[in-house]
N, C-alpha and C positions, 0 to 999 in steps of 0.2 A: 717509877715506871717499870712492869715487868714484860723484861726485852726476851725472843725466844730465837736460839740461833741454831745453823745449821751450817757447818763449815764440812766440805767434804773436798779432799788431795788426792789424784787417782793419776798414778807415775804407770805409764807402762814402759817397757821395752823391747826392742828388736831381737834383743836373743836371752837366753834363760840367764839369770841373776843367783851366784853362787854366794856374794855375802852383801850385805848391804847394814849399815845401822845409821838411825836418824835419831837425831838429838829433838825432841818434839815440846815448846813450849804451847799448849794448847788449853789448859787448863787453869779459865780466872780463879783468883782467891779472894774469898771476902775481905770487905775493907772496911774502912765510912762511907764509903764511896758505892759500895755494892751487896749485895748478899748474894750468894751463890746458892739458889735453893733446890738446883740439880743437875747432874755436868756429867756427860759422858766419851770417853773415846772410843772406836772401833776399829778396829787393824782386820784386814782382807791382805791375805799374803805374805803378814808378817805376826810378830806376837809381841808383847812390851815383856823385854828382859829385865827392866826395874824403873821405879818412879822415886823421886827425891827433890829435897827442896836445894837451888843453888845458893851458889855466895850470892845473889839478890836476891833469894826470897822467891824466885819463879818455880814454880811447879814444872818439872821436869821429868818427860820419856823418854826414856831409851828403847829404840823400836828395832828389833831384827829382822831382813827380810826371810822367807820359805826358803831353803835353795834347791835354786831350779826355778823359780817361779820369772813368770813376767809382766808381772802386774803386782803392784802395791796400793793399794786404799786406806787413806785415814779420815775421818771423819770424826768430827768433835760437835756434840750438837748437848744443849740445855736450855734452862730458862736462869736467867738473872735480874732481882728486883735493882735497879738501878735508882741513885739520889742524885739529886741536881746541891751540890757545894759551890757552885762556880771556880770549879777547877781546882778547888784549895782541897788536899788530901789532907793537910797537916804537917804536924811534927811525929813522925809515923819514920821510926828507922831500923832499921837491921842489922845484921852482920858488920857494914863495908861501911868504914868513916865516910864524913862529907869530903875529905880532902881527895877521896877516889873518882868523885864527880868530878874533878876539875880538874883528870888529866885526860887528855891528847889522844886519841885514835889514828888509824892510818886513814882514816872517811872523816875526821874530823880537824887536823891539823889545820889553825888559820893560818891564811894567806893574807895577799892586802887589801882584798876584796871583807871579805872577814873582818880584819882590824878595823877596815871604816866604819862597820856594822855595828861594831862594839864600842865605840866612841858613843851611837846615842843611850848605854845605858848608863843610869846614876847611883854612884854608891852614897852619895849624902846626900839627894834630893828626893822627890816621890821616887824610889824604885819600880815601884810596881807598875805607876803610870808610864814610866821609862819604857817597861817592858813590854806594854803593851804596844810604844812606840817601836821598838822594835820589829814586833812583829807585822806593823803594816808595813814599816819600810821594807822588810823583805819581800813581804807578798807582792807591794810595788817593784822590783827590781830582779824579782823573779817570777813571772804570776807563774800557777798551778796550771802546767800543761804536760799530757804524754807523751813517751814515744822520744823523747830526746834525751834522759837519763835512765840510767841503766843501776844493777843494785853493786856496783863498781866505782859508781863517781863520786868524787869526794864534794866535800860543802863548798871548796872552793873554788871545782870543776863546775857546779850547778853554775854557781854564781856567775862564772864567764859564760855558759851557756846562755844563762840569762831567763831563765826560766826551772821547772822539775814539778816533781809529788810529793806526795805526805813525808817518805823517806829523805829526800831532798832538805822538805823545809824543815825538819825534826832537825838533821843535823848539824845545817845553816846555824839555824835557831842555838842549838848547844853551844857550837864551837864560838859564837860571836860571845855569850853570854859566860861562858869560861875564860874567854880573852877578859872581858870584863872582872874577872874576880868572885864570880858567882857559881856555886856548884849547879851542874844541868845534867838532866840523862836525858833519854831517848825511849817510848813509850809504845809499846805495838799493843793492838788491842781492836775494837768491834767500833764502828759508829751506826746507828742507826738512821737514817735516809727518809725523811718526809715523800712518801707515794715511789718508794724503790725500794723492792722486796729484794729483786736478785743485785748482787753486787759482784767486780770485778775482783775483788781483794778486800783485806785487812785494812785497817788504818792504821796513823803512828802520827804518834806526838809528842811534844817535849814538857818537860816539868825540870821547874827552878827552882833552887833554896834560897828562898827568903825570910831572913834572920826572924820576924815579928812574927811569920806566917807560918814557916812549915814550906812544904810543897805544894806549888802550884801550877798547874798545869797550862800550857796553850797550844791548842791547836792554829799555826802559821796559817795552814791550807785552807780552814775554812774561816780565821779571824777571828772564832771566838773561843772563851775559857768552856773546857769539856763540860758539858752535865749530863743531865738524867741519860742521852741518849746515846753515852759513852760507856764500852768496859773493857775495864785493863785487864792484859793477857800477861805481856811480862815487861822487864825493864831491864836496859841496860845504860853503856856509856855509849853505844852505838845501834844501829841495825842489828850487825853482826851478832852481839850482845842477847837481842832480844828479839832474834827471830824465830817467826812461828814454827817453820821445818829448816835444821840442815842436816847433812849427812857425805857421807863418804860411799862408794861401793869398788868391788874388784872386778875387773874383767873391762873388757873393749865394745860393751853394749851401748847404744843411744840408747837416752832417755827423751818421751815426749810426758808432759804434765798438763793436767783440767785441773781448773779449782771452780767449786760450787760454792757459793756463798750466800746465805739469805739470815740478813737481820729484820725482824717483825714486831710490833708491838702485839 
């Protein structure tokens, strides 16, 4: 499926912006899973002072803001031919052992909400089926709602909320499946929307290592394993890890933030 996207971040502020730099994971890489057949970023108010690949493998900017200015724009827009695997990426590794998936975040630490969760997966029976058991029980005991998690709450704050978003169920998802014994990260990246051009945000999902499999990925939020109508941006062990913008700046200015978002076939 070739997906065409248009992601555009437009930060203004109340008074002029003397330094600012943002850590920019915006840029997918081909995979089995995708081919990247042309990807651009554009910086309004700032300039990219260097691009590198991290210890995951994400594609990484480092973005300077103008000084003086007060307004910043990034916008990442391409086309990506996307495959339907049913979520299975593979045996596809990098840099960072598996034993780095299956440590502990401060958004990820289980509690006992958590530990319950990870009781239904199985290391000597269907795993896989296990995990797909997993993922409805969370979706049951937390359904996908806004407005009452923040990108602050951890898996085990969702869970007594009782509800959350893609963020949320990503982490859920990890920290149960880590308690379990199982390497898991965390997944940001595009989904594409049957009859919804314009979108509110990014997606994110989790992906498990499974011994026979490789990586596989589940989407909690929507219940099913990612395909054609998914593409990965970056990965970490958390949000934190693999989010799309973060940054630092100097001085005592508010910041107010737009995001424009449209995934298309």
């Amino acid at each position: 499926m070739q997906l065409q996207i248009t992601h555009t971040t437009h930060y203004r502020y109340d008074r002029p912006v003397d330094y600012a730099l943002q850590r920019v994971h915006l840029r997918p890489l081909s995979s089995v899973l995708q081919d990247v057949t042309s990807w651009d970023v554009a910086v309004g108010g700032g300039k990219i002072e260097a691009s590198y690949l991290d210890h995951y493998g994400n594609h990484t900017d480092l973005i300077s803001i103008t000084p003086g200015t007060e307004s910043l724009s990034l916008t990442a827009s391409g086309t990506v031919n996307s495959l339907n695997s049913s979520g299975v990426l593979g045996k596809v590794y990098g840099r960072l052992p598996l034993w780095h998936y299956l440590q502990e975040t401060a958004l990820t630490i289980p509690g006992p909400r958590v530990k319950d969760l990870a009781k239904l997966v199985s290391k000597t029976g269907d795993t896989l089926s296990s995990l797909h058991t997993l993922s409805a029980a969370l979706l049951k005991v937390a359904p996908y709602k806004t407005g009452k998690t923040d990108g602050d709450t951890t898996a085990e704050d969702a869970l007594g909320i009782g509800c959350g978003v893609c963020q949320d169920h990503a982490h859920i998802f990890a920290a149960a499946v880590r308690q379990a014994g199982f390497p898991a990260r965390y997944v940001s990246g595009y989904l594409m929307i049957n009859d919804q051009v314009d979108q509110d945000a990014s997606h994110a999902w989790a992906e498990v290592h499974v011994d026979d499999l490789g990586w596989v990925g589940f989407d909690v939020s929507n219940g099913v394993a990612p395909d054609e109508k998914y593409v990965r941006i970056a990965i970490g062990r958390d949000a934190r890890d693999a989010a799309p913008i973060t940054g630092l700046r100097l001085g005592a200015s508010d910041e107010s933030m737009v995001v424009s978002l449209q995934v298309q076939q």
